[in-house]
Legacy VTK file of the C-alpha trace (Angstrom):
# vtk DataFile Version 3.0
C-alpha trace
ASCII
DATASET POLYDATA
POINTS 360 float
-228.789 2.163 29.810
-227.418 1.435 33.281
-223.817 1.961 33.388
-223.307 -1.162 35.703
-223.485 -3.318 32.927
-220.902 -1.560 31.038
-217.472 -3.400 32.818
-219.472 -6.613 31.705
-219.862 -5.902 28.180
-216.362 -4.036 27.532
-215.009 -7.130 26.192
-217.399 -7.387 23.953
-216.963 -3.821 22.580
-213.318 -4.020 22.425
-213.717 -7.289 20.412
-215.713 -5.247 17.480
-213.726 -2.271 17.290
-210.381 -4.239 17.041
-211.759 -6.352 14.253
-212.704 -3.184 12.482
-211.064 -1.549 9.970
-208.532 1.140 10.956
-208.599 2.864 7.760
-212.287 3.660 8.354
-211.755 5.273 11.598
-211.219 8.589 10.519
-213.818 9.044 8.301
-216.053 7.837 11.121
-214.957 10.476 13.622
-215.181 13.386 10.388
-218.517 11.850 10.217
-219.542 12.426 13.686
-217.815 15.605 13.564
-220.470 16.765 10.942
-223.074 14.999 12.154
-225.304 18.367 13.562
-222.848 20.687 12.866
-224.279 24.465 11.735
-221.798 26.486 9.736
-222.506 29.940 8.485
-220.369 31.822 5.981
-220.541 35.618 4.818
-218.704 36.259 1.456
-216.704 39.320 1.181
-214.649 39.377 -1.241
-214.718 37.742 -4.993
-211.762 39.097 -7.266
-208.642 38.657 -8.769
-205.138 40.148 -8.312
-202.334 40.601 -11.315
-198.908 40.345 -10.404
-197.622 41.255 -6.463
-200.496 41.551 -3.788
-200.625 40.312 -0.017
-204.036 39.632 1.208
-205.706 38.556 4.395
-208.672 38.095 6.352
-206.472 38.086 9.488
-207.473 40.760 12.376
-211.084 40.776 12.758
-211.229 37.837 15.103
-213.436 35.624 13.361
-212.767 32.252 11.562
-212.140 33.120 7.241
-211.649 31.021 4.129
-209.944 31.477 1.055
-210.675 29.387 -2.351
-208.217 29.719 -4.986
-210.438 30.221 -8.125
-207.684 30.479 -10.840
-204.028 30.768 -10.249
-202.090 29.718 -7.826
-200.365 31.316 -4.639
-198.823 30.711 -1.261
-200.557 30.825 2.394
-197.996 32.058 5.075
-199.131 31.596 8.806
-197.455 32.843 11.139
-195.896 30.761 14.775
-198.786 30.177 16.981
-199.790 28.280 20.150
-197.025 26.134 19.972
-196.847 25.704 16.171
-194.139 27.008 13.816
-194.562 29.605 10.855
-195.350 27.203 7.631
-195.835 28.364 4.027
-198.046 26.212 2.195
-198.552 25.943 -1.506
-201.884 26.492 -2.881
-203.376 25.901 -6.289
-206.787 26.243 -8.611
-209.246 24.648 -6.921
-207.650 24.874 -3.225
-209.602 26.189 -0.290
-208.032 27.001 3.118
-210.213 27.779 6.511
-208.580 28.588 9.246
-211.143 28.182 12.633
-209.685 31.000 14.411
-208.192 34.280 13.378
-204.794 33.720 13.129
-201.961 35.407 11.332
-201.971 34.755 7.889
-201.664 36.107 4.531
-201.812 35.488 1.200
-199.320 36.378 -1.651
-197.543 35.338 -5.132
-194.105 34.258 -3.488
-192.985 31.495 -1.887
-190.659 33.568 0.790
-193.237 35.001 3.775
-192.963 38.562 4.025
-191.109 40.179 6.654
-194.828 41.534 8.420
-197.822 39.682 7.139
-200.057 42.459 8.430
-199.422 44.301 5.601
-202.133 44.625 2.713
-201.313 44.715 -0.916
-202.069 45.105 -4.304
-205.992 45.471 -5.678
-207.917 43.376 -6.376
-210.422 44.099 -9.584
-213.790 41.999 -10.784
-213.690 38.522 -12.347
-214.102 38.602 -15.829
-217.466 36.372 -16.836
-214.450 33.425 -18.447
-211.220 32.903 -16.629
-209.553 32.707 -20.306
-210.493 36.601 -20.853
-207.666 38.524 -20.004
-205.476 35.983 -17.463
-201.914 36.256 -17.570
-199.919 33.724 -15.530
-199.505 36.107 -12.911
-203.033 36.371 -12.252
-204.671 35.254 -9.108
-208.315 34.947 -8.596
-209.973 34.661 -4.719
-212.867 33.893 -3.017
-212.545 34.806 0.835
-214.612 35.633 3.734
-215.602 34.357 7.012
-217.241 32.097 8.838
-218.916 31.196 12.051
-220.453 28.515 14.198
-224.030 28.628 15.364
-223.372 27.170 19.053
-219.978 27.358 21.499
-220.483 23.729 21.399
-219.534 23.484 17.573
-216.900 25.624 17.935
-215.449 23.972 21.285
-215.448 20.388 19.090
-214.073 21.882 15.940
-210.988 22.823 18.491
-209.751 19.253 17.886
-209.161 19.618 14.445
-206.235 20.806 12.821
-206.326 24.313 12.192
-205.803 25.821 9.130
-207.728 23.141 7.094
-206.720 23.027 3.510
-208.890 20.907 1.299
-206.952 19.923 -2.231
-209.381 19.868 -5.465
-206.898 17.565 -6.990
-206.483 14.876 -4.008
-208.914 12.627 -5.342
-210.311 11.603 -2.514
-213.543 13.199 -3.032
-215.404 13.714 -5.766
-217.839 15.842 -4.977
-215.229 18.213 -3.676
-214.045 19.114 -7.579
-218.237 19.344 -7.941
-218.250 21.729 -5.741
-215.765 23.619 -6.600
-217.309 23.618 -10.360
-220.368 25.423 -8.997
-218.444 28.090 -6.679
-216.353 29.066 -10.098
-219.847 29.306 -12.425
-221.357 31.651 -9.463
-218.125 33.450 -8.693
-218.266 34.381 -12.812
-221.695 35.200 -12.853
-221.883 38.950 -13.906
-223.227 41.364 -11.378
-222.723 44.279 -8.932
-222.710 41.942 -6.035
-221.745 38.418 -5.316
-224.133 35.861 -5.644
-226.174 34.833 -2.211
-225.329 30.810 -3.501
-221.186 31.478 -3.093
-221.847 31.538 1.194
-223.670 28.508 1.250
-221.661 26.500 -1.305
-218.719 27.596 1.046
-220.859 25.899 3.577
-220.429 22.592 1.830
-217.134 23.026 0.783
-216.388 23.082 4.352
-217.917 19.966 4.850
-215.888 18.510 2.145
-213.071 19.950 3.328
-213.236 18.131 6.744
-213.312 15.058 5.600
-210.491 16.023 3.759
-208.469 16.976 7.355
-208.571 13.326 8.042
-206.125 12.114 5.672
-203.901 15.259 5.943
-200.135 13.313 7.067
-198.664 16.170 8.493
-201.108 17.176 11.543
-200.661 18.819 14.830
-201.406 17.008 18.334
-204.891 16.393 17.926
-207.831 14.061 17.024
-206.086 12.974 13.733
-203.032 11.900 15.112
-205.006 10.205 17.748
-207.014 8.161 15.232
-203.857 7.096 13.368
-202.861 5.030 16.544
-204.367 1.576 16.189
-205.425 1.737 19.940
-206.353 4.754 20.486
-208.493 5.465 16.986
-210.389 2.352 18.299
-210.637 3.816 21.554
-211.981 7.300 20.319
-214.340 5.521 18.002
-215.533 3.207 20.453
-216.887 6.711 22.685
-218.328 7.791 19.833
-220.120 5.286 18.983
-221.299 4.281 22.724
-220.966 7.411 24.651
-222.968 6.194 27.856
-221.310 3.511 28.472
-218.793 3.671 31.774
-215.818 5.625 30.135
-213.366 5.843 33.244
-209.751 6.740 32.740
-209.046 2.700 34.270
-211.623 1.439 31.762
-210.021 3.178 28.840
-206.415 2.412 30.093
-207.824 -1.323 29.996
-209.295 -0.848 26.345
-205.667 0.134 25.339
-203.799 -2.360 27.526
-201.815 0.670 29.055
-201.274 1.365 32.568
-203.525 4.472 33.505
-200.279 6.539 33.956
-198.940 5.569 30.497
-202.199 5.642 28.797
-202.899 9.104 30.596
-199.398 10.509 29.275
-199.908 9.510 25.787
-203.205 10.525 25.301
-202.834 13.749 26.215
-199.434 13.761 23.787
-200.961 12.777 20.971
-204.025 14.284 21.497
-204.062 17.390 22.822
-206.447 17.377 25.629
-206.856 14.551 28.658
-209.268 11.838 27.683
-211.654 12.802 30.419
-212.150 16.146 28.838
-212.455 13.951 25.267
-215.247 12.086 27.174
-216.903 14.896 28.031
-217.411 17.101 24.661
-218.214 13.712 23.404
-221.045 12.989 25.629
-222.066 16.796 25.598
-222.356 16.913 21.463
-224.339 13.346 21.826
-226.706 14.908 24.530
-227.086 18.653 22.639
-228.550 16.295 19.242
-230.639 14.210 21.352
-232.044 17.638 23.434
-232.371 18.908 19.859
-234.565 16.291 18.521
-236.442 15.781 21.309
-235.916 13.722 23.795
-236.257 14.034 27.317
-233.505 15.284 29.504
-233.649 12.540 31.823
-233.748 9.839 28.754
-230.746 12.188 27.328
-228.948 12.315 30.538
-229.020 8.584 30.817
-228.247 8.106 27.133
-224.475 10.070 27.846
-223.893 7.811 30.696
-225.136 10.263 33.726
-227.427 8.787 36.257
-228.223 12.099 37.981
-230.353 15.090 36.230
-228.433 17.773 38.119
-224.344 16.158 37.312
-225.874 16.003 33.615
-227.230 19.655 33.858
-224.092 21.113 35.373
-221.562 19.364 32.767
-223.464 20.454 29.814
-223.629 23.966 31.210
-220.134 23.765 31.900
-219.321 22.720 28.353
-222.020 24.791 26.436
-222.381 27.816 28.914
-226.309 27.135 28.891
-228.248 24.588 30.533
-230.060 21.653 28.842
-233.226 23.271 28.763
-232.510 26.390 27.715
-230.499 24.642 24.503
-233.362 22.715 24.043
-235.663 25.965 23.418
-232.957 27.733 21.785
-232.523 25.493 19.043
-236.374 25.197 18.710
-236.213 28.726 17.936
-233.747 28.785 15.458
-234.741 26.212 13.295
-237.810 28.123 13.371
-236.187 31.357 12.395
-234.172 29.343 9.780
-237.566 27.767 7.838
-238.156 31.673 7.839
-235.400 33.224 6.632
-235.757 30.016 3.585
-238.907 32.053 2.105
-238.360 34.212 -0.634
-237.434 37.605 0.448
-237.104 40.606 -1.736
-234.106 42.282 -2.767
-231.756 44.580 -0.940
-232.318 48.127 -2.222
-229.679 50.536 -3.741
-230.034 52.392 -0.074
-228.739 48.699 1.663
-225.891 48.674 3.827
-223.478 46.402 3.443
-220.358 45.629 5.174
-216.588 45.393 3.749
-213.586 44.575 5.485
-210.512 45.271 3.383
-208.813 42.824 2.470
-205.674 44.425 0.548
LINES 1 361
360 0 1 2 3 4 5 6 7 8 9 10 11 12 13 14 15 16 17 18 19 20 21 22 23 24 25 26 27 28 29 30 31 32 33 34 35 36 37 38 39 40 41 42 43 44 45 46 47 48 49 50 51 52 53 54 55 56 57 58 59 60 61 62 63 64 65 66 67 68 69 70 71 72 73 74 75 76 77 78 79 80 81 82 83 84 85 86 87 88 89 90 91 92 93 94 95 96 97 98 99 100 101 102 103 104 105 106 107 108 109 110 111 112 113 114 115 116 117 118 119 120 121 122 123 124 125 126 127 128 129 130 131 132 133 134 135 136 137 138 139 140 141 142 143 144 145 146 147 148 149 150 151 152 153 154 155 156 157 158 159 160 161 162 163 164 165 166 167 168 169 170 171 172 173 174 175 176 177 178 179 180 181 182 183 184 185 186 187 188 189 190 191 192 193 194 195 196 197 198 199 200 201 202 203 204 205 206 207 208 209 210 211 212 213 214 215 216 217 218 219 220 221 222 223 224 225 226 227 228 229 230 231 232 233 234 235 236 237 238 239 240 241 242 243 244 245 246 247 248 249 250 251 252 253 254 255 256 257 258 259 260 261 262 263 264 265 266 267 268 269 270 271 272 273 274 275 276 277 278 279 280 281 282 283 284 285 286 287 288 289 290 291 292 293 294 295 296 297 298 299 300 301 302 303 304 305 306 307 308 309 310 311 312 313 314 315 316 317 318 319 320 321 322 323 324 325 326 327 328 329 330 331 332 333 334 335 336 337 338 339 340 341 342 343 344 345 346 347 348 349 350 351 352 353 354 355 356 357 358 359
């Protein structure tokens, strides 16, 4: 696609996105957002606590999740990059991931402690029903961590809001309480060790859980609040949907009917980045699931709106920290390793190392 011709179509484009709904816009981008997306949890802890405890996955500088699994208790972050310290209330069925490891904790009480580095309280084994020997005071976890396979993921992911808390009870999604269903059967499943099926249900209650993010009203600067702007959501999903087309900052400023200094300011306010650099990882996740499935890399180049090989090659090396090629073999190679590691293997013996982090 030659991107001369875009300026002459814009209209056109602008037309369709303005006589979309704006209601669908987010669930769109969440879309897109999952669209190629490889998530990979490790489960570390299943359990429950009775009465006072403070718990965290904070510290070990990886992403972590928490899913309430009976009970209820209260997640206290701590001020960060610009955001204040919130307490937020969570309940049976809840989940919380937070894409970075930031200061957090877990406890019973609605106050934040004075030092949420501090561990708490033990946690024992689920009991095989969560009617055997609850009291109210009783709060059962599943936590670990999480990780991205590619910097790309995790450099896209940095638009969301962060923590994510997906609500069982919302009733947005369906298969979110579905989920959750089969996470509590596996959690309760009697054995030494956690069932392998807990990580990659996690997995999906991830996915859930973004789509989730979308409708969350009280959001940081970021791709959220951008969507819930009439203009702008139609501008973001308009890139999305037609990333090679000629996205200039004056061509987007004229999408919006902003001067570029006004549409330039506001952006970045309500977004969090500068639209170029929107542009970019937008192009860049386009071009690394085209690479992926196949196609050329001068057919993917000129698919994300770069007429030259080597400008293509440097911007995706600048955004990925590899270049097309190598991405392209990379991700050969692990899907390879992945239909692998999907055939039956046998089980870990009693000599198998296996690695805790404590989390009280």
């Amino acid at each position: 696609m030659s991107r001369d011709r875009v300026t002459s179509d814009e209209a056109g484009y602008e037309a369709g996105y303005q006589a979309s709904d704006p209601s669908e816009q987010p669930d769109r981008v969440a879309d897109w957002l999952l669209a190629g997306l490889e998530l990979k949890s490790t489960l570390f802890h299943v359990g429950e606590y009775c009465g006072a405890f403070q718990a965290s996955t904070a510290g070990h500088q990886r992403a972590s999740f928490h899913v309430v699994l009976a009970g209820g208790c209260y997640l206290h972050v701590g001020a960060e990059n610009g955001q204040p310290a919130r307490s937020i209330r969570l309940s049976k069925g809840d989940a919380v991931f937070l894409l970075s490891d930031l200061s957090h904790c877990l406890s019973p009480d609605a106050a934040p402690p004075a030092d949420l580095s501090v561990r708490a309280g033990k946690m024992t084994a689920l009991p095989a029903k969560e009617d055997e020997h609850t009291t109210t005071s009783t709060v059962a976890l599943a936590c670990g961590f999480f990780e991205f396979r590619t910097e790309l993921d995790a450099l896209v992911l940095g638009m969301l809001p962060n923590p994510i808390i997906a609500r069982r009870d919302s009733g947005r999604h369906e298969g979110l309480t579905q989920v959750f269903a089969l996470i509590q059967a596996e959690a309760r499943r009697p054995s030494e060790t956690p069932s392998p099926l807990l990580a990659r249900l996690t997995d999906l209650l991830f996915y859930y859980a973004l789509r989730e993010a979308v409708h969350a009203e009280d959001v940081a600067p970021g791709m959220w609040r951008l969507m819930r702007r009439d203009a702008f959501g139609r501008l973001a999903a308009a890139i999305i949907e037609s990333p090679g087309e000629r996205w200039t900052t004056d061509t987007m400023a004229d999408f919006v009917h902003m001067s570029r200094a006004r549409f330039c300011k506001q952006f970045a306010e309500i977004g969090g980045q500068p639209p170029a650099q929107f542009v970019t990882l937008v192009r860049m996740k386009t071009a690394a699931a085209l690479l992926r499935s196949g196609v050329s890399l001068p057919d993917t180049a000129e698919q994300v709106g770069y007429q030259s090989e080597s400008a293509f090659a440097q911007a995706f090396k600048r955004v990925t920290g590899i270049q097309p090629g190598a991405w392209r073999r990379q991700t050969s190679t692990d899907s390879t390793t992945d239909a692998r590691l999907r055939a039956p293997s046998p089980a870990p013996s009693a000599d198998a190392t296996v690695t805790h982090y404590a989390l009280h």
